[in-house]
C-alpha positions as CSV (number, residue, x, y, z in Angstrom):
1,X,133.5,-28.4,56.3
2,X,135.3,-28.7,53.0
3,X,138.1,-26.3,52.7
4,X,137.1,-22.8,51.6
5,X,139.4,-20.7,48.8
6,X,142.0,-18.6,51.4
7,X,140.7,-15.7,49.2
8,X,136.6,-16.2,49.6
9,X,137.2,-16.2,53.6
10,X,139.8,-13.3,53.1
11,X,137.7,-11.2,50.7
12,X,134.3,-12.1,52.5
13,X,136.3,-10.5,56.1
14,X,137.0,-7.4,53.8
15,X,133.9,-6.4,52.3
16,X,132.2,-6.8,55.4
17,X,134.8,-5.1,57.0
18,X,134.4,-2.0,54.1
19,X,130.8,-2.6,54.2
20,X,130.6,-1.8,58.6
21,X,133.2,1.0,57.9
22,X,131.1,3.1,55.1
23,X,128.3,2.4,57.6
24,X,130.0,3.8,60.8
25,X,131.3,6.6,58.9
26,X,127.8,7.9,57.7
27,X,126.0,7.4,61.1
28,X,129.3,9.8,62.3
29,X,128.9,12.0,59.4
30,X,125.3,12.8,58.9
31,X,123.5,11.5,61.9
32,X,119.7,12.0,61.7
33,X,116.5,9.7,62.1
34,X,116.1,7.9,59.0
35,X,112.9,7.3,57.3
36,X,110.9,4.6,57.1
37,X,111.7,4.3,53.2
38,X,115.6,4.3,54.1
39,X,115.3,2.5,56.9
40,X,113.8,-0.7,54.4
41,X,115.8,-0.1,51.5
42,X,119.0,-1.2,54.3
43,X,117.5,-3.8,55.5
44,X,116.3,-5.1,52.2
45,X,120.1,-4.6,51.3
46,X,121.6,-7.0,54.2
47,X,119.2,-8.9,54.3
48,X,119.9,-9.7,50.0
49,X,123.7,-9.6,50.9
50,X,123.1,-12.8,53.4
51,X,121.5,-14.4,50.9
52,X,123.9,-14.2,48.0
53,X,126.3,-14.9,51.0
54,X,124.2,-18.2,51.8
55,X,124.0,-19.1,47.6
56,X,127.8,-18.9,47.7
57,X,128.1,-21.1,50.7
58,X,125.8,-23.5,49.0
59,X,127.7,-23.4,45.8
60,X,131.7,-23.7,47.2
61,X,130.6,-26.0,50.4
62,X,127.6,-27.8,49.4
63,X,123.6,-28.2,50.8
64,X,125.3,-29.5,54.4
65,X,127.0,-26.4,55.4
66,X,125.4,-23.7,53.4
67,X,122.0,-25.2,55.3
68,X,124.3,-24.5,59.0
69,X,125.2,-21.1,57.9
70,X,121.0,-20.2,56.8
71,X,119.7,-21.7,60.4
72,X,122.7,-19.6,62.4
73,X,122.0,-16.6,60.9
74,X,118.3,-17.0,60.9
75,X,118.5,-18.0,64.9
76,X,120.9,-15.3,65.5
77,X,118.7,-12.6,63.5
78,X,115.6,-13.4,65.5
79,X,118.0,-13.3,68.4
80,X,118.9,-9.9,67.5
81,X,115.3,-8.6,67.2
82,X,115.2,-9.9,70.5
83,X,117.9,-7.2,71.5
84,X,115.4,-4.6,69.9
85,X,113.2,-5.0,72.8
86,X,115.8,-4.3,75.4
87,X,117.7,-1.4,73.3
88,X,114.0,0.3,72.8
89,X,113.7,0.6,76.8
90,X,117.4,1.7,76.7
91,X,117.1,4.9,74.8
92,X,113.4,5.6,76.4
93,X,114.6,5.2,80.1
94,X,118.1,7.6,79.3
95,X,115.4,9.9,76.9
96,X,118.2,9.2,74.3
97,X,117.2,12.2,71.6
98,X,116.2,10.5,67.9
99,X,118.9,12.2,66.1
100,X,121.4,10.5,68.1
101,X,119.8,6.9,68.4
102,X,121.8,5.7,65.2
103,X,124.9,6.2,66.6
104,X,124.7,4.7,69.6
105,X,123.4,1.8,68.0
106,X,125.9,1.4,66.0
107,X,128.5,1.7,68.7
108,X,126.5,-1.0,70.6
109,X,126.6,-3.4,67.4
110,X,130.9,-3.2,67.1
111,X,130.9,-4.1,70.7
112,X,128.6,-6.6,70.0
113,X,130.9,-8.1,67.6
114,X,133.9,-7.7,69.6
115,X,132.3,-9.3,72.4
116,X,130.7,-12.0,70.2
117,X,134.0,-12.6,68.2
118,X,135.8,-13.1,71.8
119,X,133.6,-15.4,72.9
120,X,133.8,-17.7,69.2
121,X,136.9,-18.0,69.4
122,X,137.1,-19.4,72.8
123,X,134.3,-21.5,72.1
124,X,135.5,-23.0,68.8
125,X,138.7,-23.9,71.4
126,X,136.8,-25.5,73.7
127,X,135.0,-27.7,71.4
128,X,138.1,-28.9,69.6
129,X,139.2,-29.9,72.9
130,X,136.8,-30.5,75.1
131,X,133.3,-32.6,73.6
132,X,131.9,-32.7,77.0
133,X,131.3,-28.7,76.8
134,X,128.2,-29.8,74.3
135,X,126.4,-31.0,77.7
136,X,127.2,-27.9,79.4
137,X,125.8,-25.9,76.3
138,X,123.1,-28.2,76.0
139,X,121.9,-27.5,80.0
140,X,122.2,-24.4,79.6
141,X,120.3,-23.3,76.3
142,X,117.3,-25.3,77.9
143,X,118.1,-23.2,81.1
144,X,118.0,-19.8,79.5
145,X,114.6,-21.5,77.5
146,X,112.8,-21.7,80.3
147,X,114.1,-18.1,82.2
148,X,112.9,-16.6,78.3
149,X,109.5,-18.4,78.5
150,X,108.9,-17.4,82.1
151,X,110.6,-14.2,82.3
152,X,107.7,-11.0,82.9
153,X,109.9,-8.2,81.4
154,X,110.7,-6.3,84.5
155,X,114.3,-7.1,84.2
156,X,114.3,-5.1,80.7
157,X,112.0,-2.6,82.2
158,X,114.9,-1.9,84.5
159,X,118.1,-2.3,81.9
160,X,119.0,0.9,82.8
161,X,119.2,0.0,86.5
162,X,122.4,-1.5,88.3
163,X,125.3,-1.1,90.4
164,X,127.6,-0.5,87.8
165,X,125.7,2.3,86.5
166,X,125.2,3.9,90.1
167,X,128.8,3.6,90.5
168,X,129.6,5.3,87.4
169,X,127.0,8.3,88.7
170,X,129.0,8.5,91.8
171,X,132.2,8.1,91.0
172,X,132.5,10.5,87.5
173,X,131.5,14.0,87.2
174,X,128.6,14.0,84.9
175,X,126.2,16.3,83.2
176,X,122.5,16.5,83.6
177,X,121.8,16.5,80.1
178,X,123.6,15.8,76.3
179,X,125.5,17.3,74.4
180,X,124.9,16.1,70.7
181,X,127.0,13.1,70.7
182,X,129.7,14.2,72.4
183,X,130.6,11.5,75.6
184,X,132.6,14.5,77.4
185,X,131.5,18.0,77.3
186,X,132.5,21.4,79.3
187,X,129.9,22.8,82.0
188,X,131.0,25.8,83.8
189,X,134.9,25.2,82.7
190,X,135.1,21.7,84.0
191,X,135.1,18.9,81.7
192,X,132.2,15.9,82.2
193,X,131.0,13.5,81.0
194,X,127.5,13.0,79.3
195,X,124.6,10.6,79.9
196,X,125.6,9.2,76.7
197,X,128.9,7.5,78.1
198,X,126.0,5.4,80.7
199,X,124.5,4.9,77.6
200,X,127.4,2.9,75.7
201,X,128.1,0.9,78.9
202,X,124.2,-0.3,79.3
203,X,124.2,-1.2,75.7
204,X,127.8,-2.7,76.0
205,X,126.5,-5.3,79.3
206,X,123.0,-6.0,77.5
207,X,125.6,-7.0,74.4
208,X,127.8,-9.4,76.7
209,X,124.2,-10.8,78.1
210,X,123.0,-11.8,74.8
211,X,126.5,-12.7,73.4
212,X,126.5,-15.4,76.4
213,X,123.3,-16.4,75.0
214,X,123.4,-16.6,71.5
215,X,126.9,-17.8,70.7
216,X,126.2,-21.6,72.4
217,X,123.2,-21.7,70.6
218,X,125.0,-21.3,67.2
219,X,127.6,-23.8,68.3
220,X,124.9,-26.2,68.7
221,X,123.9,-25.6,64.6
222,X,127.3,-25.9,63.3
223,X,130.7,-26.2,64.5
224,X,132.8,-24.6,62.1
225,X,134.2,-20.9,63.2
226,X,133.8,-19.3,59.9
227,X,130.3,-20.0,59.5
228,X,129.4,-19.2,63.2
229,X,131.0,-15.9,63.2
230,X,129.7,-14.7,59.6
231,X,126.5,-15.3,60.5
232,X,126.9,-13.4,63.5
233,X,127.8,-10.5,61.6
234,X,125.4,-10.6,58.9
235,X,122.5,-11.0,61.9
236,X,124.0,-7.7,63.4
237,X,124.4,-5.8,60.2
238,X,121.3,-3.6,59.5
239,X,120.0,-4.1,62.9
240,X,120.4,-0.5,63.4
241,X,117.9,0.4,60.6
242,X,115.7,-2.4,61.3
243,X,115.2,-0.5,65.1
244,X,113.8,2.0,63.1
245,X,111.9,0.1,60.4
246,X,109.6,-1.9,63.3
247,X,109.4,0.8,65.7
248,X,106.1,0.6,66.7
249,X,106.1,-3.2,65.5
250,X,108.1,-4.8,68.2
251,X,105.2,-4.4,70.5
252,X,103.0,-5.8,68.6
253,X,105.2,-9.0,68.6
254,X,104.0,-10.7,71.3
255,X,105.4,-14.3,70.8
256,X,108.6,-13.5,69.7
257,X,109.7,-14.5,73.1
258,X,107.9,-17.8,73.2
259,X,109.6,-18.6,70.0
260,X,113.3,-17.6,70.7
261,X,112.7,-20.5,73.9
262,X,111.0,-23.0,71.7
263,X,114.5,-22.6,69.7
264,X,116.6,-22.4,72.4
265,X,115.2,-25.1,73.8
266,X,115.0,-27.5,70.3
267,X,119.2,-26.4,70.0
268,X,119.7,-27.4,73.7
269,X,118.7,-30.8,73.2
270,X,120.3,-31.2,70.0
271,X,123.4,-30.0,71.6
272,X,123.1,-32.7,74.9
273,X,121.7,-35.6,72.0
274,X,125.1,-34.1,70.2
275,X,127.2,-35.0,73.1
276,X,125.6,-38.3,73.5
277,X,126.5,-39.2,70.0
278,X,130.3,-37.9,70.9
279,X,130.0,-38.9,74.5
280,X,133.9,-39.3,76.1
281,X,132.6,-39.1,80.0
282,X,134.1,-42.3,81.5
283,X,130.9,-42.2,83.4
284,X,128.9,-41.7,80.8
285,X,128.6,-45.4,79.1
286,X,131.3,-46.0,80.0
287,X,133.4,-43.3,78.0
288,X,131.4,-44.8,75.2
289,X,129.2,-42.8,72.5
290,X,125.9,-43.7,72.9
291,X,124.3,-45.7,69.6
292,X,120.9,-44.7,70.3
293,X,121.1,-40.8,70.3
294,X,119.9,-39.6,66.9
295,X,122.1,-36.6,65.4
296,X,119.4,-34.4,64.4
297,X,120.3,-33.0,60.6
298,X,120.9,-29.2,59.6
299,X,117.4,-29.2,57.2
300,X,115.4,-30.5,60.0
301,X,116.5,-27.7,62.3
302,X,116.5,-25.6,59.7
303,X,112.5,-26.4,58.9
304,X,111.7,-26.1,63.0
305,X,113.4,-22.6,63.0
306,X,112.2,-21.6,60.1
307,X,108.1,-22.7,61.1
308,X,108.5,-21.6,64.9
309,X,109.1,-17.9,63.9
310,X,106.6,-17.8,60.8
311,X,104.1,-19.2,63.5
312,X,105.1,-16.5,66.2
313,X,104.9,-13.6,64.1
314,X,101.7,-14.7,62.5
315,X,100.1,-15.8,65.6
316,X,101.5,-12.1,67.2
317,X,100.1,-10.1,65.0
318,X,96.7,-11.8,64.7
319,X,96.6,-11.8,68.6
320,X,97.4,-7.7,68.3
321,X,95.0,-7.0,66.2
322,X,92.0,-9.1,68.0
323,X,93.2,-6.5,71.2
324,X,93.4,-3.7,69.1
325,X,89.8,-4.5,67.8
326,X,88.3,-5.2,71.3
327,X,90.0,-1.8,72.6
328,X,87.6,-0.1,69.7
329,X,84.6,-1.7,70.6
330,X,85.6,-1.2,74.1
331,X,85.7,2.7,73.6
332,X,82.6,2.4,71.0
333,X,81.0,0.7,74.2
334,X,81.7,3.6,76.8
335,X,80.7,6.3,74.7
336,X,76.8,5.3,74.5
337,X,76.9,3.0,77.6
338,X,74.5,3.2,81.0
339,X,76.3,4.2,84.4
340,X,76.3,0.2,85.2
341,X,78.3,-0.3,81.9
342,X,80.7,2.3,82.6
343,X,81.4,1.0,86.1
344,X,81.6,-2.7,84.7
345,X,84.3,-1.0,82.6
346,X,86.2,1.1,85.6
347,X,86.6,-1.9,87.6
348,X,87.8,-4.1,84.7
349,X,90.3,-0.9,84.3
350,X,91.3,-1.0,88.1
351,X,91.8,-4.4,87.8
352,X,94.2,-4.2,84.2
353,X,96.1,-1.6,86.6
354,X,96.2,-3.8,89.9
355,X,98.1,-6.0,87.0
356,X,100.5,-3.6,85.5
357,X,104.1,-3.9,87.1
358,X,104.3,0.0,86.4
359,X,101.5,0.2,88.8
């Protein structure tokens, strides 16, 4: 990547850093459930401030790298969303009060970029020295493809469930119920600890899980540190308003799933066709790079990212509405039906429930 001003990576570290701060600070200050009107106007905000970010990368480092820095942030975005899912059953499973969602949140997104900022550094290490990682990488994008297309979603129906948190239980005196925000509180002249502090550490493994995830799949977009990492941060900014902008939404986004492993699995093998290209394995050709393995370029990936999620969402919400229609003429249906309809209807519902994992 051609050499960026000392001062635009400098200042673009500080405003962000500002930026995060003003946005702790007020969660802190004035926590509350925003509306849905405040929760867009943020959202609208970061999402414009990755843009103008993007225009600037295009203008001081060219189509080539300010194309890398759009398909990161745009995979690690939808990547993001994906952590929605998982932070929604969260706060419903631990009955997390509204008022004090934003906050813990926000805690969960500087964890996230702790974690994530750990884990591009050592990566960006690794590649400098070690080319073979991008088959390692490669295998294992495609892996966690096919574990996202196949997975049913009882492990996230049971995020809350594990040793760790058992032991925690066990081991600390807790309360039964909050206390505001507080993490320690006093019952009966003893100081405890509050469900919230199982709360941080549930949000802070589901972080590390998705950090594992999402920071080879960057690598395998672009190589250069600065780019992976800012677009890790501009994909985590405003997530915590964007939780409460789709509410309802994110279960209505049925293919969202299918689409994160069609990218995963499209960056897998441009990571292992990578490694081909850059091959060093003595036995490997031979220690050779191998001629024939086309590098795939940024716009093309770009354009696959880009047209996977466009045809998930659509294809979601046209699916949600077709149910949503059928559950009205369903209910239309019962209401003026014979007994034989209605017990057509029962045993279609005993079977739906036969199918339900909660069942």
């Amino acid at each position: 990547m051609p050499a960026l001003p000392l001062a635009f990576e400098i200042g673009t570290f500080v405003v962000l850093g500002i930026i995060l701060l003003f946005d702790l600070l007020l969660v802190v200050k004035r926590p509350h459930e925003p509306s849905m009107k405040e929760a867009g106007l943020w959202v609208a905000f970061y999402v414009g401030l990755a843009l103008v970010f993007a225009a600037l990368m295009f203008a001081f480092t060219g189509p080539e790298y300010g194309g890398q820095f759009v398909a990161g942030w745009i995979t690690e975005y939808s990547l993001s969303i994906d952590n929605l899912f998982v932070f929604i059953i969260i706060m419903a499973r631990f009955s997390v009060p509204r008022k004090y969602q934003q906050e813990v949140l926000m805690v969960g997104i500087i964890i996230a970029l702790i974690l994530r900022g750990i884990f591009i550094a050592l990566g960006a290490a690794v590649i400098e020295n070690f080319s073979w990682i991008f088959y390692i990488f490669g295998a294992f994008l495609l892996y966690t493809a096919y574990k996202q297309a196949t997975d049913s979603g009882e492990d996230e129906e049971h995020a809350g469930d594990n040793k760790l948190i058992s032991k925690l239980r066990s081991v600390l005196p807790m309360s039964e119920s909050y206390d505001g925000n507080k993490v320690r509180t006093v019952v009966d002249g003893k100081k405890v600890f509050t469900p919230m502090l199982i709360v941080f550490v549930t949000i802070g493994l589901t972080d590390l899980l998705f950090a594992v995830d999402s920071i080879p799949a960057i690598f395998g977009l672009t190589q250069s540190a600065f780019i992976v990492f800012t677009a890790n941060i501009f994909a985590l900014m405003g997530l915590r308003q964007l939780y409460f902008l789709l509410g309802g939404l994110m279960t209505r986004l049925i293919y969202l799933k299918h689409a994160l492993s069609v990218i995963l699995a499209f960056i897998g093998v441009k990571l292992i066709l990578h490694a081909m290209h850059v091959n060093e394995l003595p036995f490997i050709n031979g220690g050779q790079h191998i001629g024939w393995a086309p590098e795939i370029p940024t716009f093309v990936s770009l354009a696959v990212i880009i047209a996977t999620i466009v045809v998930a969402v659509i294809a979601s919400l046209i699916r949600s509405r077709s149910l949503e229609q059928a559950e009205a003429r369903s209910g239309k249906a019962t209401d003026g039906s014979s007994s034989a309809v209605d017990e057509g209807l029962d045993q279609a519902a005993d079977e739906a429930g036969a199918k339900d994992p909660r069942h």
